[in-house]
C-alpha positions in Angstrom: 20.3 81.9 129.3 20.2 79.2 132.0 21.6 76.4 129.5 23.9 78.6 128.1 25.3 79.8 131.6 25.5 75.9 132.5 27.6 75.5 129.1 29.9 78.2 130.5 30.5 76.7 134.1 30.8 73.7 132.4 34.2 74.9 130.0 35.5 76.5 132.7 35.6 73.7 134.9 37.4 72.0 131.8 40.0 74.4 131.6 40.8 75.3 135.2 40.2 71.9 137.0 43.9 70.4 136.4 46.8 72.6 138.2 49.0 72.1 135.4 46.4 73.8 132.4 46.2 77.3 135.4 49.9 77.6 135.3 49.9 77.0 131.4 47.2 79.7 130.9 48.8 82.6 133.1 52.7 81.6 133.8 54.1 81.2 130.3 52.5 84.9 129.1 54.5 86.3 132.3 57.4 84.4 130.8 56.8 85.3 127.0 56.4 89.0 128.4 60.1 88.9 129.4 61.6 86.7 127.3 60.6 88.6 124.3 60.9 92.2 125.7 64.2 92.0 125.9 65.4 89.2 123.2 63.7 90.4 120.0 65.6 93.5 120.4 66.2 95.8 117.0 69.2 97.5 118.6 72.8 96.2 117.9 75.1 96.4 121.2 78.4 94.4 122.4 79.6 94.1 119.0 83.3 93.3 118.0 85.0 95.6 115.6 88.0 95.2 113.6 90.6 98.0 112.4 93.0 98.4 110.0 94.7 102.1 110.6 97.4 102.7 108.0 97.0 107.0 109.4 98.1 107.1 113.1 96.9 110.8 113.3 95.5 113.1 115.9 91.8 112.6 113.8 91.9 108.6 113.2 93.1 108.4 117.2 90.2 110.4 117.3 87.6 108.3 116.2 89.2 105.5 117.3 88.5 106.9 121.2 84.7 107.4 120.2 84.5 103.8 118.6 86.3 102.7 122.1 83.4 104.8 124.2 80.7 103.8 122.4 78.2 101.4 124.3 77.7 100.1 120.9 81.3 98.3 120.4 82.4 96.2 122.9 86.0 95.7 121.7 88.3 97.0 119.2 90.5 94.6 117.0 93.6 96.2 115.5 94.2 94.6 112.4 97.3 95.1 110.1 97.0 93.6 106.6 93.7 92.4 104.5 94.3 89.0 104.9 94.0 89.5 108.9 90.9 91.8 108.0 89.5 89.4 105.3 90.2 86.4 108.6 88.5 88.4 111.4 85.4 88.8 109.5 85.3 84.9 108.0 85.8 84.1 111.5 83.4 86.4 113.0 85.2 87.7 115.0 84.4 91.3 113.9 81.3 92.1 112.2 82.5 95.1 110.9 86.0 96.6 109.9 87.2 100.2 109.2 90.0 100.8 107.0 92.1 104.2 107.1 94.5 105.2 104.7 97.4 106.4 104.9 96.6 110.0 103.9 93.4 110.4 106.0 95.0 113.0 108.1 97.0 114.7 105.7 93.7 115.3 103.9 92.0 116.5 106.9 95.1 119.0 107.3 94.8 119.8 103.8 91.5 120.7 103.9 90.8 117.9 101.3 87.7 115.5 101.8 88.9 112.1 103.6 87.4 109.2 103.4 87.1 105.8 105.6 86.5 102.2 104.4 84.2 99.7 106.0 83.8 96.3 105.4 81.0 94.6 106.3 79.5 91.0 107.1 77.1 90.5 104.5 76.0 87.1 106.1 74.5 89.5 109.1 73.3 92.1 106.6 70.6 93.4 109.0 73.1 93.8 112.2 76.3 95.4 109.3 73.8 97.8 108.4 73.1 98.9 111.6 76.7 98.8 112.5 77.9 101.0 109.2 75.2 103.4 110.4 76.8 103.5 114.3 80.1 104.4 112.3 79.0 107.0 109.9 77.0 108.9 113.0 80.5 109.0 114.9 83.1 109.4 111.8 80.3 112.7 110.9 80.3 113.8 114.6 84.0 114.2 114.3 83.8 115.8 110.5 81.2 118.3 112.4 83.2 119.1 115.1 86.4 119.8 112.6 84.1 122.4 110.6 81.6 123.5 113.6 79.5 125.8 111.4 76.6 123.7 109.7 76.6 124.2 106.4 73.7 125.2 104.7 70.6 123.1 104.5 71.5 120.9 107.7 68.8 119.3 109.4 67.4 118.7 112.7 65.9 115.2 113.8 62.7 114.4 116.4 61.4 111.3 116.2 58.0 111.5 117.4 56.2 108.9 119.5 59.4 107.1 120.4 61.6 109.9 121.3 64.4 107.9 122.4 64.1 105.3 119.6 63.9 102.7 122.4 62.7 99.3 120.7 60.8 97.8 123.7 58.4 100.8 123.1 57.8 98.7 120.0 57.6 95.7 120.7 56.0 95.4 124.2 52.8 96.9 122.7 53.2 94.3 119.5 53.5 91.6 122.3 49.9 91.8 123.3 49.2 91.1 119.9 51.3 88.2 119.6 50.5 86.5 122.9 46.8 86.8 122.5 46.6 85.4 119.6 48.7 82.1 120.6 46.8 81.5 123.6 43.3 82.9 122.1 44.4 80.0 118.9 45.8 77.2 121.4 42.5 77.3 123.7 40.1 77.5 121.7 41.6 75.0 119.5 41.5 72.1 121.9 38.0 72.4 123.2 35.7 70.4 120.4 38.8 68.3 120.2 38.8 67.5 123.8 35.3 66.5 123.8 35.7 64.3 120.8 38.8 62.9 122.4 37.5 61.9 125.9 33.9 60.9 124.4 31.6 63.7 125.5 31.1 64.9 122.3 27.9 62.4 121.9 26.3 64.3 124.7 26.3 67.7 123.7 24.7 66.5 120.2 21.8 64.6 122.1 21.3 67.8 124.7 18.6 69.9 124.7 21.6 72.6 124.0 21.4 74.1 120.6 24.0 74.9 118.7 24.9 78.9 119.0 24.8 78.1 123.1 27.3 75.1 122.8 29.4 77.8 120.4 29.3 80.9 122.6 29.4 78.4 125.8 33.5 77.6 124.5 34.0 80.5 123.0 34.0 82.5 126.7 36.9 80.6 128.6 39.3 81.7 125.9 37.8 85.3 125.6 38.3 85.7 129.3 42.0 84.1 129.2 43.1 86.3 126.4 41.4 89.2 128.6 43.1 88.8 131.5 46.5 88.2 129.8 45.9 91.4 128.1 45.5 93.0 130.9 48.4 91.9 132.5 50.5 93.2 130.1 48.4 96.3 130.0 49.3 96.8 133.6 52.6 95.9 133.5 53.6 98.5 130.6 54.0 101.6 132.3 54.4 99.8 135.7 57.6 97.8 134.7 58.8 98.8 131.2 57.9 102.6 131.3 56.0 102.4 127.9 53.6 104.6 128.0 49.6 104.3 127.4 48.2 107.3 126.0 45.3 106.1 124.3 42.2 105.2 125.2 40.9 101.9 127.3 37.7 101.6 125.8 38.8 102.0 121.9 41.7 99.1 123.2 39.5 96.9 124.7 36.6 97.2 122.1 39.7 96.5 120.0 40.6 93.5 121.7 37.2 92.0 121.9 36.8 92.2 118.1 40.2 91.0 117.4 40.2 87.8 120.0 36.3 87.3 118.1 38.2 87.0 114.8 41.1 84.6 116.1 38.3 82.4 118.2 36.5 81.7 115.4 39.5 80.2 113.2 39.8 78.3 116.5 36.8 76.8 116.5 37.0 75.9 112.7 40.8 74.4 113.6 38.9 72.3 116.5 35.8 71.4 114.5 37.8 70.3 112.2 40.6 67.7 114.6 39.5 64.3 115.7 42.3 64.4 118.5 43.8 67.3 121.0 47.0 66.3 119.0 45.6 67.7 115.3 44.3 70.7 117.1 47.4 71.5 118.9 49.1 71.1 115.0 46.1 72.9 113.5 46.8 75.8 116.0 50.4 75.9 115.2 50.2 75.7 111.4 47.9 78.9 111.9 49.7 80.6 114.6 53.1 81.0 112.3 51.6 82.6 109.1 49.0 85.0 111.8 52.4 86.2 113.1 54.8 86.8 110.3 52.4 88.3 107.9 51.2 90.6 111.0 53.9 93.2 110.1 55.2 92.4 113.7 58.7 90.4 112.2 59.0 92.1 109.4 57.1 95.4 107.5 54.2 94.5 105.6 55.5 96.8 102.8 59.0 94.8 102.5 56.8 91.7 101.6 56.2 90.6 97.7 53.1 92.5 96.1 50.8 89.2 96.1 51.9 88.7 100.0 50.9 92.3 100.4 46.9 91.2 99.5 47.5 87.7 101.7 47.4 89.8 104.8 44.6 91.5 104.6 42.9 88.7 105.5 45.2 88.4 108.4 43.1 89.7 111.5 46.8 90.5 113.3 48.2 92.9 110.8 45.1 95.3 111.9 44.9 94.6 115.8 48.8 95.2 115.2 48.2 98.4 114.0 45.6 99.4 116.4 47.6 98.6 120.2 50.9 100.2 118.5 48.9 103.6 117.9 46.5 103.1 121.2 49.5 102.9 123.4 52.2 105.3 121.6 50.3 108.4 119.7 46.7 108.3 121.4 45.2 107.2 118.3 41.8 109.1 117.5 38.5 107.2 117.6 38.1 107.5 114.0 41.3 106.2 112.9 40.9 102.8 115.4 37.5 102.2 113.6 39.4 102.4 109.9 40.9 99.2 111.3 38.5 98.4 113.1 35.3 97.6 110.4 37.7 94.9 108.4 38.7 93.1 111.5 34.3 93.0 112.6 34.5 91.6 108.6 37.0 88.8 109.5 35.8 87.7 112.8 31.6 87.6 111.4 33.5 85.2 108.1 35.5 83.0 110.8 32.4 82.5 113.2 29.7 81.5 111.1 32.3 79.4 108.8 33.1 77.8 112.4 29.4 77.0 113.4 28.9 75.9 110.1 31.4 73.2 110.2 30.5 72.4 114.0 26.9 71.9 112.4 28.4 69.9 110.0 29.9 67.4 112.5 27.0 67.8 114.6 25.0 66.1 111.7 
């Protein structure tokens, strides 16, 4: 315990001697935690969109005036041919354009179904989508207000856990994920490197230190960083966001401690395996990008191809992922955590011993 307390001291004197490696270690998550809050948004706001209105009726100046108060739309664009409508959207300028005919109110009056065109930008298919759904909720909140009785089989939507559908209950949560696992990867990455690079890696291999205490002595500093970064935004949640924790802290934390295990150990292999601070910090990043966008966190795990499916179950994100999102949002149950729990133990035991391994390896 003595030497392996020593090795400790001795990592975290490494990591927290220079100025500029305290403010790199606390200061960018802070930054990250803002930054990313609020720009990988999944709603669709401010957008332009463009109108070609062949009716001029009491119900097309209807929905026209709810397009217009929508915080959704930021501007209308009256449009009066295709070629101006076929322009706008080339240009950009609208991302989205609804077309009324001529008899749209005359069928309303009628008693006859009407119908509205929209044409979309394909080239932002994710954002049109979003858009044609913002214009079929209003265009159907003005068909239900013409015939107020619901007709038969009409439904009633709750959406649980995220009542208000806001999307920073999403992604703050997948954040912890995320920024763990680039500082857990970039810390741990540099430390054999480091010793290798400066020249002190001769002394550890003639010290009476063996090699599980040289192992768990660097694998602490970036525990306790991803730790406290963790708990920042843990604290910070509810304080500042208003997303809610209703889980529990020991089944997150246990969570966590398995999890930054699992990403430690493919840092130590990254770092085993670099000569220089300037592989590792490569080695980190080729394994950073792949940890994050087969995590489920970009895009859903089920939207990937079959054989990219089976890739990430080897990825230790995509169930750490799964774990904070249900910890912070639905109180996940003990017993559910532990379903994700057993193959993330799996992945951090593989990525550990294959690390001391190959540290053996170099040792020799």
């Amino acid at each position: 315990m003595r030497r392996m307390r020593a090795m400790i001291v001795k990592e975290m004197w490494a990591l927290l001697r220079d100025p500029k490696s305290r403010l790199i270690l606390v200061v960018p998550p802070l930054l990250q935690l803002f930054i990313f809050t609020f720009a990988t948004t999944l709603d669709v706001r401010n957008v332009d969109i463009g109108v070609v209105n062949h009716s001029a009726g009491v119900h097309s100046a209807e929905i026209l005036s709810r397009i217009a108060g929508s915080p959704r739309f930021r501007q209308i664009v009256y449009l009066n041919s295709p070629g101006e409508l076929a322009a706008a959207i080339d240009d950009q300028t609208v991302i989205a354009a609804l077309v009324i005919d001529e008899d749209f109110d005359r069928a309303i009056d009628a008693g006859r179904p009407a119908t509205l065109g929209v044409v979309l930008d394909g080239r932002r298919s994710n954002a049109a989508q979003i858009v044609a759904g913002y214009l079929g909720q209003i265009a159907g909140g003005v068909g239900a207000d013409l015939q107020p009785r619901a007709p038969p089989g009409a439904s009633a939507v709750t959406n649980w856990f995220n009542p208000s559908l806001d999307y920073i209950w999403f992604t703050l949560p997948s954040l912890i994920a995320i920024v763990v696992s680039v500082s857990g990867l970039a810390v741990t990455s540099q430390s054999i490197a480091r010793e290798r690079e400066l020249g002190t890696f001769d002394q550890l291999m003639v010290s009476p230190l063996r090699v599980h205490e040289i192992l768990i002595g660097k694998m602490v500093p970036p525990f306790l960083v991803g730790t406290l970064n963790a708990t920042i935004y843990l604290i910070l949640a509810p304080l500042v966001f208003g997303v809610p924790f209703l889980g529990s802290l020991l089944l997150f934390y246990l969570s966590l401690s398995i999890y930054q295990l699992a990403l430690i150990g493919v840092g130590m292999l990254v770092s085993a395996a670099s000569r220089t601070q300037q592989q590792a910090f490569l080695g980190s990043f080729l394994a950073t990008t792949p940890l994050i966008l087969l995590s489920g966190y970009a895009s859903p795990i089920d939207n990937m191809p079959d054989w990219m499916q089976v890739v990430t179950y080897a990825n230790p994100a995509r169930y750490f992922l799964d774990i904070v999102q249900g910890v912070f949002l639905k109180a996940m149950p003990a017993e559910a955590v532990f379903q994700q729990l057993w193959p993330l133990a799996i992945i951090a035991c593989v990525t550990l011993a294959a690390s001391a391994w190959l540290f053996r390896a170099r040792m020799e």
